[in-house]
C-alpha positions in Angstrom: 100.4 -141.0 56.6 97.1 -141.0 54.7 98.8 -143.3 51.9 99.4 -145.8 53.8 95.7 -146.3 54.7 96.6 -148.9 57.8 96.5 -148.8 61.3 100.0 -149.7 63.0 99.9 -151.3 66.1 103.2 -150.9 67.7 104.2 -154.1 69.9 107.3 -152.0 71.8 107.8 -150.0 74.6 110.7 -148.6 73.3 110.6 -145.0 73.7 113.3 -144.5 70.7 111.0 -146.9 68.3 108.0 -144.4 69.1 110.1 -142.1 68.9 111.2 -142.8 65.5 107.9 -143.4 63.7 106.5 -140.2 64.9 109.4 -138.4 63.5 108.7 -140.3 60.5 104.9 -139.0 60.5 103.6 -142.5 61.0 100.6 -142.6 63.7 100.2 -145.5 65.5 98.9 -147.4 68.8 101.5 -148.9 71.6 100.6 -152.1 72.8 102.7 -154.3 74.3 102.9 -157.5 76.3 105.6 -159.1 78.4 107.1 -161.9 76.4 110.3 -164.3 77.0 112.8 -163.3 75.2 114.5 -166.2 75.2 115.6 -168.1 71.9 117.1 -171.5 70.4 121.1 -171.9 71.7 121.8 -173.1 68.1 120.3 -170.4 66.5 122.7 -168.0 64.4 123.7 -165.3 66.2 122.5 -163.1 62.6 118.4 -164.7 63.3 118.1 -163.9 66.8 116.8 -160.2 65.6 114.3 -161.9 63.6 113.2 -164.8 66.0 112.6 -162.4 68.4 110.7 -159.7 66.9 108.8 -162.5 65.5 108.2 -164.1 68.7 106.8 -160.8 70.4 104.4 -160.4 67.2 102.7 -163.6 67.3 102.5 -163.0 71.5 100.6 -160.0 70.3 98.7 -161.2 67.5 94.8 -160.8 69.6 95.3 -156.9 69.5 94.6 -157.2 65.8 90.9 -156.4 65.5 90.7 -155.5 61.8 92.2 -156.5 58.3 92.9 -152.8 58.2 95.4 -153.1 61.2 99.2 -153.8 61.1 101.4 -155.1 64.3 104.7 -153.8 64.2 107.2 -155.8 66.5 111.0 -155.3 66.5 113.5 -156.4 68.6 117.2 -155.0 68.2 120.9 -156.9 69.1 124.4 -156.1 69.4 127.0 -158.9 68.6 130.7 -158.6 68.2 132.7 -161.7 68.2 130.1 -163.8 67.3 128.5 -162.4 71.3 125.3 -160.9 71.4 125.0 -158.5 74.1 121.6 -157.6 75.6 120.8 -155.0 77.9 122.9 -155.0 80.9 121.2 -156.1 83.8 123.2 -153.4 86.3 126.2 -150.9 85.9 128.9 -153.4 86.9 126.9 -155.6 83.8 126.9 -152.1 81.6 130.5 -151.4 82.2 131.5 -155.2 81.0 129.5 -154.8 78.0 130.9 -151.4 77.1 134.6 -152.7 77.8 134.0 -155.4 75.1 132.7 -153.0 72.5 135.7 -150.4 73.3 138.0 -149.9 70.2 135.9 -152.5 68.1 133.6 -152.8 65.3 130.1 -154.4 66.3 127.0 -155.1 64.1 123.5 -154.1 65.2 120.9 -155.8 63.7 116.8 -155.4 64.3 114.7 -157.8 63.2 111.0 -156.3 63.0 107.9 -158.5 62.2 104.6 -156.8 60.4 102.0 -159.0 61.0 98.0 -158.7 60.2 94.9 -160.6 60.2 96.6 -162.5 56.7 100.0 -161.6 56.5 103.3 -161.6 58.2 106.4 -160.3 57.5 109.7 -160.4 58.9 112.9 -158.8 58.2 115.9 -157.5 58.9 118.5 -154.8 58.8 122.2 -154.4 59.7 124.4 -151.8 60.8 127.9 -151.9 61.7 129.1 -149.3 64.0 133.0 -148.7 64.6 133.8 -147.3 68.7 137.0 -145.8 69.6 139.1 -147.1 72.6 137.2 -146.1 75.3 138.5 -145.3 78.8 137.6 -146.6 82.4 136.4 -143.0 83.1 134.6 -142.2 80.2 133.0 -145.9 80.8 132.0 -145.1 84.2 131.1 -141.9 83.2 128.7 -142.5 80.4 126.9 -145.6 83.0 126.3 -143.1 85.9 124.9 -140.4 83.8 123.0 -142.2 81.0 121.3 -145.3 82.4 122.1 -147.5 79.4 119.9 -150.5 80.7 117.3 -151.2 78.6 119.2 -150.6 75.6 121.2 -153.4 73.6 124.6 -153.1 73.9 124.7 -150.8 76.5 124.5 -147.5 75.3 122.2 -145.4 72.7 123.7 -143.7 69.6 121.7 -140.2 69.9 123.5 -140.1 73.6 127.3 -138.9 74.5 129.1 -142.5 73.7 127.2 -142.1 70.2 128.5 -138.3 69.7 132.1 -138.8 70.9 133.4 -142.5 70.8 131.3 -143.8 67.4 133.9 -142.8 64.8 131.9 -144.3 61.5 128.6 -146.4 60.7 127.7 -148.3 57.9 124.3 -148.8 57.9 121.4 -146.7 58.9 121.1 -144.7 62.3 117.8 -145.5 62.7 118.3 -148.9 62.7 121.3 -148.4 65.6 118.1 -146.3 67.5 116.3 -149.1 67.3 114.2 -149.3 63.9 115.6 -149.1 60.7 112.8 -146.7 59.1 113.6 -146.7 55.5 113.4 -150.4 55.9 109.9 -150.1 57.9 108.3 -147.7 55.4 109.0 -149.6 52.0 107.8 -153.0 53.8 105.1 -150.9 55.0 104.1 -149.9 51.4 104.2 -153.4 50.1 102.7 -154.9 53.0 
């Protein structure tokens, strides 16, 4: 995007993030590091988001070489009842998560941080996403032929579970991919 004369550096491995910003015509650099995800106990369940997308920003801050050079960092969660759920760490792990979801409503928020040689930014946007009641088959189903572990919550939205158990969202669908784009572009724009 010529207008937004900046170069984004995107701090995520994600492949739905990349995804996502080159369907939205942005062009940008991937480069990551590992960093602990880990966050205060007491913090609200609504900051973690935030905090963490944050956290990974500032862990990245030396790739900035420029004042004409944006880091984009985003981290994504899943809570219901007050829970966040992560990504699972194995199908049993998967199949718990997606048994708590079944039949509820769940928020997924991602916090992103834009971050330059002068600035930083953080934000965040919220979606609530309504499943149906879903069965031990279709559970076991969707883990053995989707690999839902490095996604939040167990599952993707632009996968089966998304198609045929999500029966309404409010909020954007980006933002349950993983970015919430029409949040991205007008901080962008004002960054």
């Amino acid at each position: 995007m010529d207008f937004l004369k900046k170069k984004i550096i995107l701090a995520s491995k994600s492949p739905r993030r990349s995804h996502l910003l080159r369907e939205a015509g942005f062009d940008f650099e991937i480069k990551t590091r590992e960093v602990d995800e880990t966050y205060p106990e007491d913090l609200p369940v609504s900051e973690v988001a935030g905090y963490l997308a944050e956290k990974k920003a500032l862990a990245c801050r030396d790739f900035l070489g420029s004042e004409n050079e944006i880091l984009l960092a985003a981290d994504s969660v899943v809570i219901v009842d007050n829970i966040i759920f992560g990504k699972p760490e194995n199908p049993e792990d998967a199949m718990r998560i997606l048994r708590h979801l079944s039949g509820k409503v769940h928020q997924v928020i991602t916090g992103v941080c834009l971050l330059s040689l002068k600035k930083k930014k953080v934000f965040s946007a919220v979606s609530h996403v309504h499943f149906a009641p879903l069965s031990e088959r279709e559970i076991k189903y969707y883990t053995d032929h989707f690999a839902p572990f490095d996604k939040a919550g167990a599952y993707a939205i632009q996968e089966w579970i998304g198609l045929c158990k999500i029966t309404k969202i409010e909020g954007t669908y980006s933002n349950i991919m993983g970015l919430p784009m029409e949040s991205v572009y007008r901080e962008l724009l004002q960054f």
